[in-house]
N, C-alpha and C positions, 0 to 999 in steps of 0.2 A: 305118294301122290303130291302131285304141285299146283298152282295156277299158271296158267298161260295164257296171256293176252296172243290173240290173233291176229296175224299180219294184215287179215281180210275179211272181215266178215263176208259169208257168203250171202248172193241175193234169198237162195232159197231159204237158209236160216232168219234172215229178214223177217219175212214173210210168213214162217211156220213160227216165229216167237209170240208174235202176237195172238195168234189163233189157239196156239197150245195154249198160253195165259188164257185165252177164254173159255178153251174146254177145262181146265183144272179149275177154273172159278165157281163154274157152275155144277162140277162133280160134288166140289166142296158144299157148298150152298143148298147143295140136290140129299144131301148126308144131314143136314141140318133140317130140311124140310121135312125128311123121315123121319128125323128123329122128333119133332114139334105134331108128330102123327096125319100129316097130310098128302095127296099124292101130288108127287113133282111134277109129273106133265103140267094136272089144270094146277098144280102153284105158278107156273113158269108162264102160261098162257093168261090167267087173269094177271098176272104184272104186267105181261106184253098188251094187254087189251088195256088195260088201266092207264098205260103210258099212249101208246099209241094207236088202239084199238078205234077212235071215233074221232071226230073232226073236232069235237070238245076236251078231249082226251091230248090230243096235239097239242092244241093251243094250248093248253094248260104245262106242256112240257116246256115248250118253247119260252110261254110265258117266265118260268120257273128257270130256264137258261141263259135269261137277258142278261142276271146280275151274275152268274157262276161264269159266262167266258168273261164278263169285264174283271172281275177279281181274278181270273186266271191267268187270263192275261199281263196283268198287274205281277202276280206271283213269278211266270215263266219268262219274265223280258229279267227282271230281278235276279232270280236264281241265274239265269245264261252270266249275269257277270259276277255273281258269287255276293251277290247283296241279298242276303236271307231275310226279306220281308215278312216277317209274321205278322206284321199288324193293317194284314187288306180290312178286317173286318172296324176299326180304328176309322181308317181315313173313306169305306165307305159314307159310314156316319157322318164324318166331317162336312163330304162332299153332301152331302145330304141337308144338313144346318143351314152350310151357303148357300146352297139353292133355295131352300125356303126364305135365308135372309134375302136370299135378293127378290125371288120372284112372288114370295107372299104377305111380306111382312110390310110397313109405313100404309097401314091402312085397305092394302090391297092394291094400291095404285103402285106397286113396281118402282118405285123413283120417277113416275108418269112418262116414262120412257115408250115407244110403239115397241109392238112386241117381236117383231124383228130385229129390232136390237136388245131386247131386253132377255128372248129369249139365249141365242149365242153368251149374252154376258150370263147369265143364271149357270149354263155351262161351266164359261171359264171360272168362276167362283169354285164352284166347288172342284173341278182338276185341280184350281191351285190351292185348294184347303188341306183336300190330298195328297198335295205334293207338297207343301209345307209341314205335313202332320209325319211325312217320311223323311223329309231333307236333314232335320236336325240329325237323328239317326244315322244316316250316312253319312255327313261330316266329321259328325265323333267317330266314325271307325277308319275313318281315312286319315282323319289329324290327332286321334289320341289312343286308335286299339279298342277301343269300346265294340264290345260285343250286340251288333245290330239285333240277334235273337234276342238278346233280353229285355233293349229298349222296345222296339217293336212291339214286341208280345203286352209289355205295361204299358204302353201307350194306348192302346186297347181300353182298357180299364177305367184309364183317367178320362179318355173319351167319353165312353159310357157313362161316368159319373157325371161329366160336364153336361153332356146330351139329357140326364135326368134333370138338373137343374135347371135347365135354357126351359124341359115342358113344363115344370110347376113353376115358373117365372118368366123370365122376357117374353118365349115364344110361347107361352102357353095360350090355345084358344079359349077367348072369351065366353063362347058358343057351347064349348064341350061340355057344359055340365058336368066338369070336375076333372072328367077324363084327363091323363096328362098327356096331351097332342099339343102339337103347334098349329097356328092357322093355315089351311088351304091354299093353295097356289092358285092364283086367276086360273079361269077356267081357260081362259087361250093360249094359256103356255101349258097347258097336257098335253101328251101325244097321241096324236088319230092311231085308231084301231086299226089291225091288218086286216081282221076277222071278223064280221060285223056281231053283235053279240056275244062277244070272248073278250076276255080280258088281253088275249096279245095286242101289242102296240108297235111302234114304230120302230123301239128302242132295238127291236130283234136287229132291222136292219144298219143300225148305229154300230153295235157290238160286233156285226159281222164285218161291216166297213171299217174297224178300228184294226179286226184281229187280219187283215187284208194287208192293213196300213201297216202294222206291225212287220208281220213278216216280207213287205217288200223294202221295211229302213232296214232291220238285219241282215237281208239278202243281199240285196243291190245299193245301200250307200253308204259309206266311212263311217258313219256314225256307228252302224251296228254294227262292221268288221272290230271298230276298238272295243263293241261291246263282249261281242264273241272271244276276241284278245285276251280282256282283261280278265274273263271269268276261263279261259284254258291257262292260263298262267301270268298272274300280274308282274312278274320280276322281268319276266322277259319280253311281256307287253311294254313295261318302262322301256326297257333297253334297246326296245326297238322303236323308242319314238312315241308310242302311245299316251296318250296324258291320260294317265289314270285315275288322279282324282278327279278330272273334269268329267271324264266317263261315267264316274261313280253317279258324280251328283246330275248328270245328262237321265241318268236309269233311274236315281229316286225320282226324279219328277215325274217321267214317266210311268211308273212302277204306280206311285202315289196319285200320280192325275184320274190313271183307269180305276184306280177302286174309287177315289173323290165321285168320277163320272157313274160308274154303278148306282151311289147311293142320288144324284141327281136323275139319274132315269128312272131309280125304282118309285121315287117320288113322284116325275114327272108323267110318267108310264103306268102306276099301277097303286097307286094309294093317295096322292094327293096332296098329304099332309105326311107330316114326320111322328111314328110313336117308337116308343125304345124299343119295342121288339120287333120291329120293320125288319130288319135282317134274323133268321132263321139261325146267321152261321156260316152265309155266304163269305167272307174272309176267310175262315178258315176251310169250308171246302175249295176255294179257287187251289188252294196249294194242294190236294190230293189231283184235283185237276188237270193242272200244271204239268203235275210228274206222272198221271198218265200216258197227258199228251207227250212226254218225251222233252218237252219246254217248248212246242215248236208251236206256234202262232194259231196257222189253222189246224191242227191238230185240238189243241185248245178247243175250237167251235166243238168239234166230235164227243170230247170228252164230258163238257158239258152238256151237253144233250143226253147223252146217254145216262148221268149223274143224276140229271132231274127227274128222268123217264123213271129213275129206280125209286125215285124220291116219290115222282107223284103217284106211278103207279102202285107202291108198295100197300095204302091206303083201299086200293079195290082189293088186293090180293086178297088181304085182313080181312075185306069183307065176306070175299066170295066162299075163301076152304078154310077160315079161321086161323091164318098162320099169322104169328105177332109180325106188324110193318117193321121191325128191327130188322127183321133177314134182309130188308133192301141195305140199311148201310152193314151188314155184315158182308153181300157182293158186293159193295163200293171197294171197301179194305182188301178183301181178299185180291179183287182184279187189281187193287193199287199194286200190294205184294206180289201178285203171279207175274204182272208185266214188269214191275224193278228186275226180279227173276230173271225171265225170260231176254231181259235186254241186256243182261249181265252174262247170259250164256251164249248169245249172238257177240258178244266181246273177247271171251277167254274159257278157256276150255279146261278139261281136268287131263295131267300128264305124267304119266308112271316116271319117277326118277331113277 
């Protein structure tokens, strides 16, 4: 037996890969729920009521998918030119610092700036704390070989240490009674509700208008074909004109801007203030994310939704038939694995020699 790449994938394998990936997922997971002594049906319906079951239930998904497309997106623009960003969950943080430098800290007064402009700047702070906290990274692998997994991933780290010391010192609130938070952002630079009563905000449609933006710079302009370029082949990408290290460092910024932007909306959207455990872990699930979506933009939006649904609903499941919430990320892995599969076998086929 051999492997054989396919001159064609067909539409209809298209189409039946994805769907297989999701009956095998939930076969798997349906084997685990027996086995944890519950019945699959109501496991499977209190996760689907838990996630999307009520109009509290939604928002709380959606809520929970603001920061997972903007890291995913982060992860999928990355990966499409072969720049292996592990460290989204890193320059969320970052992104998150800036915005509070800018929009909470010198007293509260903002740099006394109106909030129209103070809010876009609180923005571009942290995309570009983001994008700086990734660019070093991707310079070293284009001018010296340095392996961007490994910076990446430590820069994580050092982030987090930095971010513990900014809350027991500079950014620490005065107010917290110990707590280690930073101060609160002006109440005028949070974002309006979508929902009245729920915590979704505005951010949802920020994240959807980015992963929009995304996939029309890859689709339709120069910038994203050198990006496509450079991650199917950089030797031939050179060869045919493509500036690849320009490319490179065009993707970190961007790469690093959207996770920078995450950790500014999840502040500005849904907590207020910065504490170190604001992120769950969102960096690193953008990247299962990412390779669900296949690395494609709006794809991205679906994945994360879905991601979160498993995430928040997992929580009612637990409650309703006693199965541990862990079975939600055991189906995150499993569908990660089923659809790599599946989209491997939509490629190449097994061939008697």
């Amino acid at each position: 037996m051999r492997i054989e790449k396919r001159a064609t994938p067909s539409t209809l394998a298209m189409v039946a890969a994805p769907l297989g990936a999701v009956v095998f997922t939930l076969a798997i997971s349906g084997l685990l729920v027996l086995w944890a002594g519950a019945p699959v049906g109501a496991t499977y319906v209190a996760l689907f009521k838990g996630a999307f079951g009520s109009l509290f239930a939604l928002s709380e998904t959606l809520t929970r998918a603001v920061p997972l497309i903007l890291t995913g997106l982060a992860a999928a623009v990355a990966f499409r030119a072969r720049l292996f960003n592990i460290g989204a969950e890193g320059q969320l943080y970052a992104g998150a610092v800036a915005a509070v430098a800018v929009g909470g800290m010198h007293g509260g007064t903002g740099f006394e700036l109106p909030i129209y402009l103070l809010f876009p700047l609180m923005l571009l702070a942290a995309a570009l704390a983001g994008a700086a906290l990734l660019l070093g990274p991707a310079l070293m692998k284009t001018k010296l070989g340095v392996d961007e997994v490994v910076t990446t991933l430590l820069l994580n780290f050092v982030m987090l240490l930095a971010v513990s010391y900014l809350l027991d010192g500079p950014m620490k609130d005065p107010m917290a009674m110990g707590w280690p938070q930073s101060v609160a952002l002006q109440g005028d630079l949070e974002l309006g509700k979508l929902i009245v009563q729920t915590r979704l905000h505005n951010g949802l449609l920020m994240a959807v208008g980015l992963a929009v933006a995304l996939w029309l710079l890859l689709q339709r302009a120069v910038p994203g074909f050198d990006i496509r370029a450079a991650g199917a082949n950089p030797r031939a990408a050179a060869f045919a004109g493509v500036p690849v290290t320009r490319t490179v460092v065009l993707v970190a910024l961007l790469s690093g801007g959207l996770a920078g932007l995450a950790g500014a909306i999840e502040v500005a959207g849904r907590t207020s203030y910065l504490t170190l455990d604001m992120s769950p872990g969102y960096g690193y699930s953008g990247i299962v994310i990412a390779m669900l979506a296949g690395l494609h933009p709006l794809g991205v939006v679906a994945s994360a939704v879905f991601v979160a649904g498993m995430l928040v609903g997992a929580d009612s499941m637990s409650r309703a038939v006693g199965v541990p919430n862990a079975i939600a990320d055991v189906i995150v892995a499993a569908s990660l694995l089923s659809v790599l599969v599946a989209s491997l076998m939509t490629q190449y086929r097994l061939r008697r020699k």
